[in-house]
N, C-alpha and C positions, 0 to 999 in steps of 0.2 A: 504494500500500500504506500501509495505515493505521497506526502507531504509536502505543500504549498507553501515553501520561507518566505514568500512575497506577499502573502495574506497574513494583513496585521489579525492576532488573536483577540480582540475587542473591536468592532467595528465604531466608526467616527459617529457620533451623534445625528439624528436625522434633522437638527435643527442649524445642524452646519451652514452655514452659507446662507444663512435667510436672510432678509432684508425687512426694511420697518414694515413693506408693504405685504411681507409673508409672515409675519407675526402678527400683523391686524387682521389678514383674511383668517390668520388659525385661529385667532384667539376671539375671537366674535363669537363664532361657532359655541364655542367649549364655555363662553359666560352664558347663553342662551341655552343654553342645554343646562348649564347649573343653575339658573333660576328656573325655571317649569324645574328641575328635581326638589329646587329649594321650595318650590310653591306646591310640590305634590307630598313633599315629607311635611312642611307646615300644618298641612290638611286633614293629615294621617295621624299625627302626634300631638297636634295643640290642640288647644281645649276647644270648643263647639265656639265658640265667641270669639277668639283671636283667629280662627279661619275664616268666621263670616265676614270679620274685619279687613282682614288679609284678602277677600274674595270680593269683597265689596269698593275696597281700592280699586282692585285691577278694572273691575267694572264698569268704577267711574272713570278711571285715567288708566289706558292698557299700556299706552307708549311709557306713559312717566312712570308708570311702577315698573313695569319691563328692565327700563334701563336705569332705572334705581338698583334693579336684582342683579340687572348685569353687574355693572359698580360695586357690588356688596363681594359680588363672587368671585369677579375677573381676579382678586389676586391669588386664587387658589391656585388657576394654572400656569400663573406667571411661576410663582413658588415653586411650585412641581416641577416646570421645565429647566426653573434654574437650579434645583438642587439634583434632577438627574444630569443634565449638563455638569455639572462640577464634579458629580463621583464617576462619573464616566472619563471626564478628561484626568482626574486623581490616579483611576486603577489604568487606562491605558499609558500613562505616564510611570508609572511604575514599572507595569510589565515591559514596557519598552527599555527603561533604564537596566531592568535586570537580565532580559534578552533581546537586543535589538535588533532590528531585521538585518536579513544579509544585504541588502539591496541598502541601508540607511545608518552602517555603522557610522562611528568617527571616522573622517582621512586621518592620514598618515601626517604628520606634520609636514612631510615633503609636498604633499598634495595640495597645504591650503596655501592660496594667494593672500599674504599679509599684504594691505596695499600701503603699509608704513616699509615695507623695505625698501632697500638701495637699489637701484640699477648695480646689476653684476659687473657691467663693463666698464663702472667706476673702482667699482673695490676690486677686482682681480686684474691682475697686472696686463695689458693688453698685449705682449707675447702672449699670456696662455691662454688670454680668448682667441689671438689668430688662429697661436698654432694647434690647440684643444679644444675647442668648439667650434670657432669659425671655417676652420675649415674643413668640418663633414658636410657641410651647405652644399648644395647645387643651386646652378644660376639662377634658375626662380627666387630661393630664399635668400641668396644673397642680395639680393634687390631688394626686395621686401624688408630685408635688414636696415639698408642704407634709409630708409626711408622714416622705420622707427624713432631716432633721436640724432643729434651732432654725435654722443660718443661712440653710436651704434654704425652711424655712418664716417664716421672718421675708419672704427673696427675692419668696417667690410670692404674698403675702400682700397686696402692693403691688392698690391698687383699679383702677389703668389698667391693668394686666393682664387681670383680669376683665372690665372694662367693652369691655376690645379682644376678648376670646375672646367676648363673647356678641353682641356688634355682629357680629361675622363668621358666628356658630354658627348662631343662635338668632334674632337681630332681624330682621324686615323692614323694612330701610332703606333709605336713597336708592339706594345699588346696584341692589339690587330694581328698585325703582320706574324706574328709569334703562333698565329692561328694556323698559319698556312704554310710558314716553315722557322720553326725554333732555331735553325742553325744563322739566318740571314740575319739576326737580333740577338745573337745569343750572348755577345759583346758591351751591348747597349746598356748605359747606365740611365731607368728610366727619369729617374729623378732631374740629372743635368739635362736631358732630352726633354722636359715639362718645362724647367728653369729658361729652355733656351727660345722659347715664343716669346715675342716680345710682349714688353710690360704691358703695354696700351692696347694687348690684343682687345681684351675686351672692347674696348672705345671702336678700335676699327671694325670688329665685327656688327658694331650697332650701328656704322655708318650707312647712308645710301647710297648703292652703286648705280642704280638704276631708280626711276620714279617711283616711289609709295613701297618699294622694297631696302630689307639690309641686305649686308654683305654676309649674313649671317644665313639666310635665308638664299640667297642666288649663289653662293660660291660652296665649293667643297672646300676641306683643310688636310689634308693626309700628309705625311712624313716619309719621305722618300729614303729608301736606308742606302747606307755605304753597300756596295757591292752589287749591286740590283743590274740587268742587262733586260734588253727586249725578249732573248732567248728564255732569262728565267722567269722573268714574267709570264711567259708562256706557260713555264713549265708550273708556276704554280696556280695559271689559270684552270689546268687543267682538273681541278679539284671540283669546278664546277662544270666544267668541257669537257667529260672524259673521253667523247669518242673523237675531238680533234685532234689533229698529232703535235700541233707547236701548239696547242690551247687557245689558237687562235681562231673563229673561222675563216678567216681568210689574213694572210700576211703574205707583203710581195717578197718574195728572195733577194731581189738587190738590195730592201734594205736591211734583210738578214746578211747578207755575204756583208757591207760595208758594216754596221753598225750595231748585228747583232750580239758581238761579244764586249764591246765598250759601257766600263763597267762606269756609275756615279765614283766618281772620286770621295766626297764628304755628303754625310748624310744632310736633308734641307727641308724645309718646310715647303710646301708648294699650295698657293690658295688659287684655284678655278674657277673661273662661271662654268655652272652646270649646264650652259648651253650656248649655242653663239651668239654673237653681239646681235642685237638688231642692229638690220638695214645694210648686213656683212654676208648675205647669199647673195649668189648670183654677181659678184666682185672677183675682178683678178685680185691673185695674191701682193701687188703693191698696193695695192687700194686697202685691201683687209689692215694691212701692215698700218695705213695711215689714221682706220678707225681706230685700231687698236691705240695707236698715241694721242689720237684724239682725247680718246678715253681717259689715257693717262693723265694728261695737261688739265681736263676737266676735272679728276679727283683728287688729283694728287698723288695719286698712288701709283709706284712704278711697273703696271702693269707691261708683258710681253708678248709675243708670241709662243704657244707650248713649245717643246720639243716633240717627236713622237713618241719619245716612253715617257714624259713628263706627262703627256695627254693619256698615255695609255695606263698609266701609272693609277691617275686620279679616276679614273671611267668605273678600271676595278676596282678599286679599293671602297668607292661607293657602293657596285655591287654586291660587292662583298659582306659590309657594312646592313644594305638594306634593300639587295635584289631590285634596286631601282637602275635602269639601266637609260643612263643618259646618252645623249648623243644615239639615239634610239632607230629603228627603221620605222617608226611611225610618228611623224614625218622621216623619210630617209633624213637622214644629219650628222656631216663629216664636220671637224676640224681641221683647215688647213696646220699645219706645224712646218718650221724652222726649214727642216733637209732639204736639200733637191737632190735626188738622186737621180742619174744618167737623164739629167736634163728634163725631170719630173718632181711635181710639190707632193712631198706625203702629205696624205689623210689619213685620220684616225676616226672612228664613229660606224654608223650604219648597226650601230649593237643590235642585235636579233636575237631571237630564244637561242639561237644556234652558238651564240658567239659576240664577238670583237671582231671589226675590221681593222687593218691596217692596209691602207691601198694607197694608191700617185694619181695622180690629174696633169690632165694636159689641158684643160677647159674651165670656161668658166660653166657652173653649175646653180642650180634655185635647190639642189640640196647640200652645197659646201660654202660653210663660211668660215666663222673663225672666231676663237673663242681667246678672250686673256687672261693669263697666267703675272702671278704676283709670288716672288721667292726671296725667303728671311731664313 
């Protein structure tokens, strides 16, 4: 048999919660019912003359003796309700005191909000609110932080908090990468690898690269590692590619025979638009080149042309990330990049369930443009 901790053992008084105007509708009732018993026992137990008395009142004035009896009597069920009201909040106050409900104990002391206390982030030394509180936040709360008070936003305001929330959030970094092969990061100290985004990443990321969007929102962020080549990206594309051979679906061989063993020298940061410029399809590659500085001069920011494993670099590492495949075949959508090989401009793009392209042009196209690239 089951027992109900949450059903108090006295229930609350039925006069709970009344108002003046639910004690006059009740209590009208209960004074008229006690004069007709007061005038029925009068009748029954006094003498032959004091009832005819009593009878001969009401006869002549019914209202005014009425509510004469009412008056005489009403304080009985005043009395009554206040003195079962009282033993009823008495024994349920007890019982409560000696077994409280589970749902209605005391909190913990840690639990109650004294509103005489100190802001924490006055009395604890602001190292150990960075480095011991502040930063288990993710960028939501850290905002949210800055907003609370000056010490709360001086707190949150610190740049290796930022640069720790979006390494974790936002960046594809050796973590990542560690997914698909431990030995190409195995070197990697992640901590200096976090430390080395700039301070201001935050700032740049909430900027606008383009109209009513940030840069947080249009660009990928992924970390390119020391040793990386087109060939192994291949090879570790093929994790999701198995039946491709190079993990590509399509890659041209010239610029495997030139460039596909040429390894990154030092690992780098690499920030992308997830897609090409507007108004940069269907442009020859010196044109592309000029939006792209256009671009630059307008934000300030040293925006480039990709390389081809710089492009192909960021395509998967997104996919990888969240099987969103940019530079997609719906719309077909190349990135021109940097190379010319044997008197042709790589592309990167055309991603299909099948794969990654890597192809060359000789032409202009309405589905090759050209996307810019930003490296720290």
């Amino acid at each position: 048999m089951s027992i109900n901790n949450n059903r108090p053992f006295f229930r609350d008084s039925i006069t709970d919660g009344w108002t003046k105007k639910d004690w006059a509708l009740n209590l009208i009732p209960l004074g008229g019912i006690a004069s007709v018993a007061y005038e029925i026992g009068s009748a029954c137990l006094s003498s032959r003359d004091r009832t005819a008395k009593i009878s001969e009142d009401f006869f002549k004035s019914p209202i005014q003796t009425t509510l004469k009896k009412i008056a005489q009597c009403l304080w009985v069920p005043i009395v009554a309700c206040g003195v079962l009201k009282l033993v009823c909040f008495i024994v349920k106050a007890c019982w409560n005191r000696c077994f409280p409900p589970a749902n209605n104990r005391p909190r913990e002391e840690s639990q109650v909000i004294d509103p005489r206390a100190k802001d924490p982030c006055i009395i604890i030394p602001p190292e150990v609110v960075v480095n011991h509180i502040f930063s288990y936040l993710n960028l939501h709360e850290l905002g949210v932080s800055r907003s609370v008070s000056r010490t709360w936003n001086q707190c949150a305001s610190v740049p290796i908090l930022w640069q720790s929330a979006i390494y974790r959030e936002i960046a594809f970094s050796s973590k990542n990468w560690a997914e698909w092969n431990t030995d190409l990061v195995k070197d990697v100290d992640m901590r200096q690898e976090m430390l080395s985004l700039p301070k201001n990443i935050a700032e740049e990321l909430r900027r606008s690269a383009f109209p009513g969007k940030s840069i947080r929102e249009t660009h990928v962020l992924v970390r390119m590692p020391k040793g990386l080549t087109i060939k192994k990206l291949g090879e570790l594309a093929k994790k999701y590619f198995p039946s491709n051979t190079d993990g590509y679906r399509y890659i041209w061989p010239a610029i495997v025979d030139k460039s596909g063993d040429k390894a990154v020298d030092e690992s780098v940061w690499l920030l992308m638009t997830k897609d090409v410029l507007q108004g940069s399809r269907s442009k020859s590659y010196s044109q592309q080149k000029n939006i792209v500085a256009e671009l630059a001069e307008t934000t300030g920011v040293p925006y480039q042309v990709p390389t081809t494993l710089e492009a192909a670099t960021c395509i998967l590492a997104e996919y990888s990330r969240s099987e969103n495949r940019l530079f997609s075949d719906s719309p077909w959508t190349y990135t021109r990049c940097q190379e010319n090989v044997q008197g042709f401009q790589m592309d990167v793009g055309g991603f299909a369930p099948a794969g990654l392209s890597v192809y060359y042009d000789h032409y202009v196209s309405g589905s090759i443009g050209v996307a810019a690239l930003r490296k720290f």
